[in-house]
MITIGU-627659 format. One record per atom (N, C-alpha, C, O): residue number from 1; atom name; x, y, z. Coordinates in nm, 3 decimals. Example, Ala and Ser with C-alpha at 12.3 -4.5 7.8 and 13.67 -1.06 7.14 Angstrom:
BEGIN
REC   num   atomo         x         y         z
REC     1       N     1.319    -0.569     0.780
REC     1      CA     1.230    -0.450     0.780
REC     1       C     1.320    -0.330     0.780
REC     1       O     1.424    -0.332     0.846
REC     2       N     1.285    -0.225     0.708
REC     2      CA     1.367    -0.106     0.714
REC     2       C     1.290     0.003     0.787
REC     2       O     1.341     0.114     0.804
END
This chain:
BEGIN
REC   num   atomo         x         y         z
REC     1       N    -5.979    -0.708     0.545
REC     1      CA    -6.076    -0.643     0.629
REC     1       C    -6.088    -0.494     0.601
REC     1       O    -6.198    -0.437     0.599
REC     2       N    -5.972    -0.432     0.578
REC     2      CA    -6.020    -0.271     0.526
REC     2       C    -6.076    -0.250     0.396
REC     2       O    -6.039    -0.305     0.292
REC     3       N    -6.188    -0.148     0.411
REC     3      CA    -6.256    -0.205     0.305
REC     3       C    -6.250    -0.007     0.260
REC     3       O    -6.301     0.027     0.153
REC     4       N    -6.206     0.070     0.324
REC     4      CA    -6.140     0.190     0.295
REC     4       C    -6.084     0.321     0.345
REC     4       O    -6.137     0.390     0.431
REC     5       N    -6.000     0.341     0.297
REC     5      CA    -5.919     0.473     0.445
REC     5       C    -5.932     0.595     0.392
REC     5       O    -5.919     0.585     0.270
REC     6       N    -5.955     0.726     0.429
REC     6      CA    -5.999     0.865     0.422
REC     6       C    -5.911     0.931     0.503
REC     6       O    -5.886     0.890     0.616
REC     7       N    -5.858     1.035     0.454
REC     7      CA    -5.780     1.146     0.555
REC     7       C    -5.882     1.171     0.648
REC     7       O    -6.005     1.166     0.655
REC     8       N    -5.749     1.209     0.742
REC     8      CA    -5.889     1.269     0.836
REC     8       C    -5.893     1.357     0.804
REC     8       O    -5.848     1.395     0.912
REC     9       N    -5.910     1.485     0.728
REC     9      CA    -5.930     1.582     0.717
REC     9       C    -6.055     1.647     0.657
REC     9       O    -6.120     1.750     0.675
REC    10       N    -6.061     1.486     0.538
REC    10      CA    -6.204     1.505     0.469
REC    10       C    -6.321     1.407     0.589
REC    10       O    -6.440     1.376     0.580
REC    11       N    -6.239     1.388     0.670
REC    11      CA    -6.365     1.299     0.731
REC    11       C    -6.446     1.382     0.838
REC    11       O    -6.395     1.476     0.900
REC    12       N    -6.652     1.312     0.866
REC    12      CA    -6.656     1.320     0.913
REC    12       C    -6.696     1.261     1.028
REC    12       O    -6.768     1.161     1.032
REC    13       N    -6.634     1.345     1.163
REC    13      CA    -6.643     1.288     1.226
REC    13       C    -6.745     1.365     1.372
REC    13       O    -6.711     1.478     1.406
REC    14       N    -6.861     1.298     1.448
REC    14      CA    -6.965     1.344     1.525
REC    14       C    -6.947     1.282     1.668
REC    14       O    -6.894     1.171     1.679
REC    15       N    -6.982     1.339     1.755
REC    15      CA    -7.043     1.241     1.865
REC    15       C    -7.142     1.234     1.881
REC    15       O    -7.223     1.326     1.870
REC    16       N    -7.179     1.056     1.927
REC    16      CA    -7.337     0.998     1.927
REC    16       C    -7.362     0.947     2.073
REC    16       O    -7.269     0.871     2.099
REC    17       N    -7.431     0.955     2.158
REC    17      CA    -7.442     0.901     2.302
REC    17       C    -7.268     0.907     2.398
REC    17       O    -7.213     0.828     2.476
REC    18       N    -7.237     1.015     2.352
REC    18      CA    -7.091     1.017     2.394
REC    18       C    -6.957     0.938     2.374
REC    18       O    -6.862     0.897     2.442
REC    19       N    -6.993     0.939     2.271
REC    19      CA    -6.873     0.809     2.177
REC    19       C    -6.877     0.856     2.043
REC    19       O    -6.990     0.888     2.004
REC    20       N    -6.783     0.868     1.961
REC    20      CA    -6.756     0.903     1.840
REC    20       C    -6.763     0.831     1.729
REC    20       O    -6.756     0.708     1.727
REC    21       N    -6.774     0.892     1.646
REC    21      CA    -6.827     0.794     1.553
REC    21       C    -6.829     0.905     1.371
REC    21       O    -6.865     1.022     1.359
REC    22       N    -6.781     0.817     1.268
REC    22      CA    -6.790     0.871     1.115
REC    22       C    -6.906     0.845     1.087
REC    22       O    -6.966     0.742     1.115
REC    23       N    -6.968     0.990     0.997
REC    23      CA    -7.040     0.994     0.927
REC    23       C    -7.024     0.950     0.797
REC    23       O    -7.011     1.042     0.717
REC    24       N    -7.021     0.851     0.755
REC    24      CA    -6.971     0.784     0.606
REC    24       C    -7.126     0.744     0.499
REC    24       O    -7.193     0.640     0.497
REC    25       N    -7.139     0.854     0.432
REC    25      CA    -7.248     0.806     0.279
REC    25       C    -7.379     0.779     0.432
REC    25       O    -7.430     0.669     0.451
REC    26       N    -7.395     0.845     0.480
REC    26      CA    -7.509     0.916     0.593
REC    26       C    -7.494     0.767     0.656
REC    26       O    -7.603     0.710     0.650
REC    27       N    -7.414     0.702     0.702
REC    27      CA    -7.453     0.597     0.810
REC    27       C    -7.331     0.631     0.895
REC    27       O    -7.223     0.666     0.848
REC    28       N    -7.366     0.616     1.050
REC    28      CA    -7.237     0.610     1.132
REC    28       C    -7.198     0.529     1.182
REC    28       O    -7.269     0.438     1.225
REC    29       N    -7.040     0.533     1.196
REC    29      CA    -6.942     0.402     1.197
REC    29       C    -6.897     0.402     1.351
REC    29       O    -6.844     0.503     1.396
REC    30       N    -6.910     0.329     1.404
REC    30      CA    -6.819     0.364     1.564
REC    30       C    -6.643     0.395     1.505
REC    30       O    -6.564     0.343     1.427
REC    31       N    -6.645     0.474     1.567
REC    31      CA    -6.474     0.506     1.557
REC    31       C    -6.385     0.514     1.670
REC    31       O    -6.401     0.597     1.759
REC    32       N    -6.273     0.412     1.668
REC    32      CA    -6.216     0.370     1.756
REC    32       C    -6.109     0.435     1.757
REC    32       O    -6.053     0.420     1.649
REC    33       N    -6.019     0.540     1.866
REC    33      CA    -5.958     0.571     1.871
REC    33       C    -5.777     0.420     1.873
REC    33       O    -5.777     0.346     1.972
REC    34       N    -5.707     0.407     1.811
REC    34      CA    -5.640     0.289     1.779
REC    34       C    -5.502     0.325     1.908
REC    34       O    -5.434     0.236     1.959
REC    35       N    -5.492     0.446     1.933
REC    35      CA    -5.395     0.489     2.032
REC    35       C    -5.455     0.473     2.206
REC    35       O    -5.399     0.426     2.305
REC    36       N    -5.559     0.520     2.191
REC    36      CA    -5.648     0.481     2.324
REC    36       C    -5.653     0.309     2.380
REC    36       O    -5.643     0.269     2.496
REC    37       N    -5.670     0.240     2.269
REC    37      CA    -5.687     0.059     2.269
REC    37       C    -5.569     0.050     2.267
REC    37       O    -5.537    -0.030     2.354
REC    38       N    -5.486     0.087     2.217
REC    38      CA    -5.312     0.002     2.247
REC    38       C    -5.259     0.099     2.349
REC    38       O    -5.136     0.106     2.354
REC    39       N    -5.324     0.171     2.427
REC    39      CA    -5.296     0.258     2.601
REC    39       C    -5.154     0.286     2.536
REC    39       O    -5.063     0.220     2.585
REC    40       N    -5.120     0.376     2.433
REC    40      CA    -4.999     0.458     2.376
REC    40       C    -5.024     0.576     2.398
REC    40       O    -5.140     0.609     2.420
REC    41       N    -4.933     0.659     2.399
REC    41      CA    -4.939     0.800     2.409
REC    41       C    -4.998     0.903     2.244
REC    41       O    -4.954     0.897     2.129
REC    42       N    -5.086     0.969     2.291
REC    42      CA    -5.206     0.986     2.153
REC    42       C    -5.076     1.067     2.035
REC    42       O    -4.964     1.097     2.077
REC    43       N    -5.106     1.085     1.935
REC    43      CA    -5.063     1.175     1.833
REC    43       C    -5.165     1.195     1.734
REC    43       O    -5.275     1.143     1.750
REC    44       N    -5.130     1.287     1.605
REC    44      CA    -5.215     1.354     1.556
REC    44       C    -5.281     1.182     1.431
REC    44       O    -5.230     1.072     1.414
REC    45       N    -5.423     1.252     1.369
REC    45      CA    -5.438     1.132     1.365
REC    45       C    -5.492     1.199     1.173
REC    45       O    -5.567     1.286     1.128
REC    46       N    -5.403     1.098     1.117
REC    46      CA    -5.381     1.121     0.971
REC    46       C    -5.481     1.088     0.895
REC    46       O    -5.526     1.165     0.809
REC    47       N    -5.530     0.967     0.917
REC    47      CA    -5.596     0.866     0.830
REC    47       C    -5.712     0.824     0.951
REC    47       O    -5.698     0.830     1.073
REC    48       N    -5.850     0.773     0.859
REC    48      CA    -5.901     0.669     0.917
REC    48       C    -5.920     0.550     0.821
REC    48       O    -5.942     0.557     0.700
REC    49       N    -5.907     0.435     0.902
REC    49      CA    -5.946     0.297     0.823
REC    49       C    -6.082     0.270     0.863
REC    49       O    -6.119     0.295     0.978
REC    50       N    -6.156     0.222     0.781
REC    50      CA    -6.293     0.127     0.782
REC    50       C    -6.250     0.050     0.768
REC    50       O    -6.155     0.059     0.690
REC    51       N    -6.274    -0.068     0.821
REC    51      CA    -6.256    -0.235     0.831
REC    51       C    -6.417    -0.286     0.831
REC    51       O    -6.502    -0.222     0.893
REC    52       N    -6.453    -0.416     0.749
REC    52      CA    -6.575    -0.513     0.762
REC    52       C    -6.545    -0.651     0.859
REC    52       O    -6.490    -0.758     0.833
REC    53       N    -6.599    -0.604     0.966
REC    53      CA    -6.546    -0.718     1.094
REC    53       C    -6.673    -0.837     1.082
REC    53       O    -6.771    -0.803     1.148
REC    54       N    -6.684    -0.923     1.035
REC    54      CA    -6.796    -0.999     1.007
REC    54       C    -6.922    -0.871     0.904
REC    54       O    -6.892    -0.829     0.792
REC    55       N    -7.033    -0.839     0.965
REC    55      CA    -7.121    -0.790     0.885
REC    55       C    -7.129    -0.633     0.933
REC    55       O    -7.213    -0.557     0.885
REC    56       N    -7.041    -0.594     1.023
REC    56      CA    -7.019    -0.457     1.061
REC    56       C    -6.907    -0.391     1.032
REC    56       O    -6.795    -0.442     1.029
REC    57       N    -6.936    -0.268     1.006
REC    57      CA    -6.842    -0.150     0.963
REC    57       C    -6.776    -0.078     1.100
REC    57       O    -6.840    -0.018     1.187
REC    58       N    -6.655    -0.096     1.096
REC    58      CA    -6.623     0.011     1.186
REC    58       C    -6.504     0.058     1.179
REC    58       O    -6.422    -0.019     1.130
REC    59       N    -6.455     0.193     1.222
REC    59      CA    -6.379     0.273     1.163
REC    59       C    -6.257     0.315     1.274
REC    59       O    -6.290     0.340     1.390
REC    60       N    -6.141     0.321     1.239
REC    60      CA    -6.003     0.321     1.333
REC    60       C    -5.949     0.457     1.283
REC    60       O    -5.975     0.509     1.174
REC    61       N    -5.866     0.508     1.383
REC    61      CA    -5.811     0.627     1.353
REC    61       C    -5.622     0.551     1.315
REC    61       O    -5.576     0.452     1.373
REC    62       N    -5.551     0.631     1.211
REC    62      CA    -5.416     0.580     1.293
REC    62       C    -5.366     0.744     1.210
REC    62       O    -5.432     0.823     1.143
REC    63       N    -5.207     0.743     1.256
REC    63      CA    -5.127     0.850     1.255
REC    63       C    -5.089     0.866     1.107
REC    63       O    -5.106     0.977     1.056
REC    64       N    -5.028     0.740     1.015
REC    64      CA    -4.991     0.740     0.906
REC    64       C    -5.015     0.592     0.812
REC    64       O    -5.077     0.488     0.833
REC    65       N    -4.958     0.628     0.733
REC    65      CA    -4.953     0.535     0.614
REC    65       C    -4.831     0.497     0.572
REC    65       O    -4.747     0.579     0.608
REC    66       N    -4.781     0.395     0.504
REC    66      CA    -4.674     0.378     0.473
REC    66       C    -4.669     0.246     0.377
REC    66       O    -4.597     0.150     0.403
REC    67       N    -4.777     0.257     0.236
REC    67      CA    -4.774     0.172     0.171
REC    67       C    -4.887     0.077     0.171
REC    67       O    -4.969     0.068     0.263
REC    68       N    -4.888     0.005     0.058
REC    68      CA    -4.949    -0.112     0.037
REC    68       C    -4.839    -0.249     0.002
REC    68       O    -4.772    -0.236    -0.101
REC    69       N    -4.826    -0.336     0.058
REC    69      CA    -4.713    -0.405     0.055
REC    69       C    -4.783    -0.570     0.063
REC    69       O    -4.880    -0.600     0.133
REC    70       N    -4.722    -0.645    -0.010
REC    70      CA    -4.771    -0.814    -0.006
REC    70       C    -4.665    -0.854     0.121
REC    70       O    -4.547    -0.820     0.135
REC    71       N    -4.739    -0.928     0.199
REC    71      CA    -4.676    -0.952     0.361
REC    71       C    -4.666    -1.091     0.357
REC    71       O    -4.746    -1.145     0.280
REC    72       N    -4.572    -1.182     0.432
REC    72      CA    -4.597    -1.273     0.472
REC    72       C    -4.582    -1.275     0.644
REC    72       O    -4.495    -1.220     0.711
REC    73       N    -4.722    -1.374     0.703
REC    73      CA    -4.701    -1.288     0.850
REC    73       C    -4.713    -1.434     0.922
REC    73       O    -4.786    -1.533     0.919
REC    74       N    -4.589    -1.384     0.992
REC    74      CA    -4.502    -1.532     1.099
REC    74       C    -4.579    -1.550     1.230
REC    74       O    -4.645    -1.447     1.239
REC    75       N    -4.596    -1.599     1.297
REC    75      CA    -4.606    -1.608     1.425
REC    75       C    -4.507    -1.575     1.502
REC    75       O    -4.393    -1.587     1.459
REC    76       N    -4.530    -1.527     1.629
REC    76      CA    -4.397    -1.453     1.710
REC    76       C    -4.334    -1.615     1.790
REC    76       O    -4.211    -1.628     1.791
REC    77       N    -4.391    -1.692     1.832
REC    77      CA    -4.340    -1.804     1.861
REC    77       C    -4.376    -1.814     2.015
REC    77       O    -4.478    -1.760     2.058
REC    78       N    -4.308    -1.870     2.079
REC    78      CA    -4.378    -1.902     2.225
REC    78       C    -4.280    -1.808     2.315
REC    78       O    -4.310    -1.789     2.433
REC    79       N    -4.144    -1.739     2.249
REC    79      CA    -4.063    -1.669     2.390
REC    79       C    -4.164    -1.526     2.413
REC    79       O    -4.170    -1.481     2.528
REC    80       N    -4.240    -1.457     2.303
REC    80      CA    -4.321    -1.435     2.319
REC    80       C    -4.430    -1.387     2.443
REC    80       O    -4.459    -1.282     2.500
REC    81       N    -4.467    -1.513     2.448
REC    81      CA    -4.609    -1.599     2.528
REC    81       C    -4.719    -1.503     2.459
REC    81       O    -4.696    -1.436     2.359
REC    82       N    -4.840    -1.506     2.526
REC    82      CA    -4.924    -1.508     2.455
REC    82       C    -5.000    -1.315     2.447
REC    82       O    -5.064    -1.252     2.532
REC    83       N    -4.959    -1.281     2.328
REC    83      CA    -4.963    -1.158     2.340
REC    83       C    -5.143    -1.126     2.240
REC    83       O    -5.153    -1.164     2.124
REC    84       N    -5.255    -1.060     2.305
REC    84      CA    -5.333    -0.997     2.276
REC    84       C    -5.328    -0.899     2.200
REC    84       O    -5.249    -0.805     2.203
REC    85       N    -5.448    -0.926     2.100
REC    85      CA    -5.406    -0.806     1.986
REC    85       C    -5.302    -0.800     1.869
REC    85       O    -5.301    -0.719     1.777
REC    86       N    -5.214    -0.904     1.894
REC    86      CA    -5.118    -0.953     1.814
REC    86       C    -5.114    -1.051     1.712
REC    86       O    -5.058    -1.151     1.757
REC    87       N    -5.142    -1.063     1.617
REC    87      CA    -5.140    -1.158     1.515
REC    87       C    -5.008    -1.234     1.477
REC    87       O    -5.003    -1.357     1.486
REC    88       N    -4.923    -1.172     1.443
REC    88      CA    -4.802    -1.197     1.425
REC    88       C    -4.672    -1.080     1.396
REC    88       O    -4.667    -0.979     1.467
REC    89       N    -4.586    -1.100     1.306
REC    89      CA    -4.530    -0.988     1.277
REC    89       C    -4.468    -1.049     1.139
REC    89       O    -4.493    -1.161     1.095
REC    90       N    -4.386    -0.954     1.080
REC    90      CA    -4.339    -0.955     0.926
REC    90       C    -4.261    -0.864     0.893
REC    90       O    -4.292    -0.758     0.948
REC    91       N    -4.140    -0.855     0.803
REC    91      CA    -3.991    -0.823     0.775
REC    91       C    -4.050    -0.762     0.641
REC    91       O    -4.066    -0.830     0.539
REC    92       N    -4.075    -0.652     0.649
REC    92      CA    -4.088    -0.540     0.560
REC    92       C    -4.003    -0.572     0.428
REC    92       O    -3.900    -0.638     0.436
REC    93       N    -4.055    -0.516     0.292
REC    93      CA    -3.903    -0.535     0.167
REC    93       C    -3.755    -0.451     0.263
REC    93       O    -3.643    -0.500     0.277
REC    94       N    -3.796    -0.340     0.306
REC    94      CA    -3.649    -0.316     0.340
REC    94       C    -3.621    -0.357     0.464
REC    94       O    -3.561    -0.275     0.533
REC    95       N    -3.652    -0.476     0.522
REC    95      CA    -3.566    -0.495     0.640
REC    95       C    -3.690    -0.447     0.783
REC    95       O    -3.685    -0.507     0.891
REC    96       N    -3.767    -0.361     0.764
REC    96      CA    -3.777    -0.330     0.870
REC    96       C    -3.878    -0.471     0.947
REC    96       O    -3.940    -0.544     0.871
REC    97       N    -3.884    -0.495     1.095
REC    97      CA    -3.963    -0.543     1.177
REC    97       C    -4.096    -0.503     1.167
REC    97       O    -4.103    -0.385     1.133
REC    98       N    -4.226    -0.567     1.187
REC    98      CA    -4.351    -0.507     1.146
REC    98       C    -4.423    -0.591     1.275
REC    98       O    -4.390    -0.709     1.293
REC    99       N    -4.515    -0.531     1.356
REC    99      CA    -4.581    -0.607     1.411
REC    99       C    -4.724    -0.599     1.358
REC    99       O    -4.761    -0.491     1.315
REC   100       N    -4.815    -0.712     1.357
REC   100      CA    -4.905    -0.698     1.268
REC   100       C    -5.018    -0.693     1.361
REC   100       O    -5.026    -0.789     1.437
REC   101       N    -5.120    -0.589     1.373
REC   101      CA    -5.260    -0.593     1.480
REC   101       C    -5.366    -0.710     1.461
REC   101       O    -5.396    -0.769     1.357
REC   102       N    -5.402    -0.722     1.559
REC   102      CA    -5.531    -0.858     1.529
REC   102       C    -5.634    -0.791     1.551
REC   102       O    -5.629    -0.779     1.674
REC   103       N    -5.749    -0.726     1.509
REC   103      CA    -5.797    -0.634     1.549
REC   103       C    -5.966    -0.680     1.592
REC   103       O    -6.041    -0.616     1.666
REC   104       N    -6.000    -0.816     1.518
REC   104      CA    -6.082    -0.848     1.611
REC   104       C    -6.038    -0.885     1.745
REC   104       O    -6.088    -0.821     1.837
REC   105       N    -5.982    -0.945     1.763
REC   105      CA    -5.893    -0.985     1.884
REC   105       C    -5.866    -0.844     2.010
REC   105       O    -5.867    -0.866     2.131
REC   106       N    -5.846    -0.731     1.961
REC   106      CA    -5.833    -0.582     2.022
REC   106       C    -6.013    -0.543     2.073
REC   106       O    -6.048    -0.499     2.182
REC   107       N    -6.097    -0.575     1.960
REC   107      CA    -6.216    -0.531     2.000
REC   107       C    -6.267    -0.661     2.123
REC   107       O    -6.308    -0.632     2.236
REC   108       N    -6.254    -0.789     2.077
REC   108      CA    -6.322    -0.843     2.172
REC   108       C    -6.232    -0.806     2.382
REC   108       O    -6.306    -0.817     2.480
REC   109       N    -6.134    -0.782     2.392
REC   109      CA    -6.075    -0.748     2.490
REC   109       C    -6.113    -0.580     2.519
REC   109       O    -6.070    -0.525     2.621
REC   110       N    -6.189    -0.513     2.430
REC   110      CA    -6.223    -0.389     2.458
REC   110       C    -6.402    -0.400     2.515
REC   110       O    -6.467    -0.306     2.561
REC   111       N    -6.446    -0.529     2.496
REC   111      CA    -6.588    -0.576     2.476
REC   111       C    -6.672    -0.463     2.399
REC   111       O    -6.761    -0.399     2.454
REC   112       N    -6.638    -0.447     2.277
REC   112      CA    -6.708    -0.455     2.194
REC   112       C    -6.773    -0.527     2.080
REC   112       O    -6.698    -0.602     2.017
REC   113       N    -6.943    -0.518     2.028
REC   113      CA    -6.966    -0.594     1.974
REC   113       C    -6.923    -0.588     1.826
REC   113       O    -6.905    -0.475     1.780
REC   114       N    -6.902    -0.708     1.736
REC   114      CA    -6.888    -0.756     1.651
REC   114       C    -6.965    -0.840     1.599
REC   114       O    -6.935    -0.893     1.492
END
């Protein structure tokens, strides 16, 4: 689904009807603050991702990067229960825990369209 990420530094970024949004190759992208939707406490915001969610572009803020990595991604299982926004998770090469975003799944609980 990401189809490409930009510092934020070179990006830009406008407000349109009071919602924000990238100016990318003159079309604008809604831009979703990714700390606001997972109700976390904000930090500075490094990168943005573009993702192609069916036939729309839309663009996420996050803090960092940390690779391109081949994943295999588990299901969390039922102790769990049924967690929104969650796809699964996955055991990093070194060990670490990864939880993996579902991010259509985040927009439709934000009711936005797709």
């Amino acid at each position: 689904m990401v189809t490409e990420i930009i510092p934020a530094e070179t990006a830009e970024v406008k407000s349109l009807s009071g919602k924000s949004v990238l100016i990318l190759r003159n079309n604008a992208l809604p831009l979703i603050n990714i700390y606001e939707m997972l109700h976390i406490l904000p930090s500075k915001t490094g990168y943005i991702i573009v993702c192609l969610i069916g036939n729309q572009r839309v663009a996420f803020t996050v803090e960092d990067l940390f690779g391109d990595e081949e994943i295999v991604v588990k299901p969390l299982g039922k102790i769990f229960g049924d967690l929104h926004g969650i796809s699964g998770a996955t055991i990093t090469g070194d060990g670490k825990i990864v939880l993996i975003l579902d991010i259509v799944e985040l927009l439709k609980n934000k009711n936005f369209r797709v």
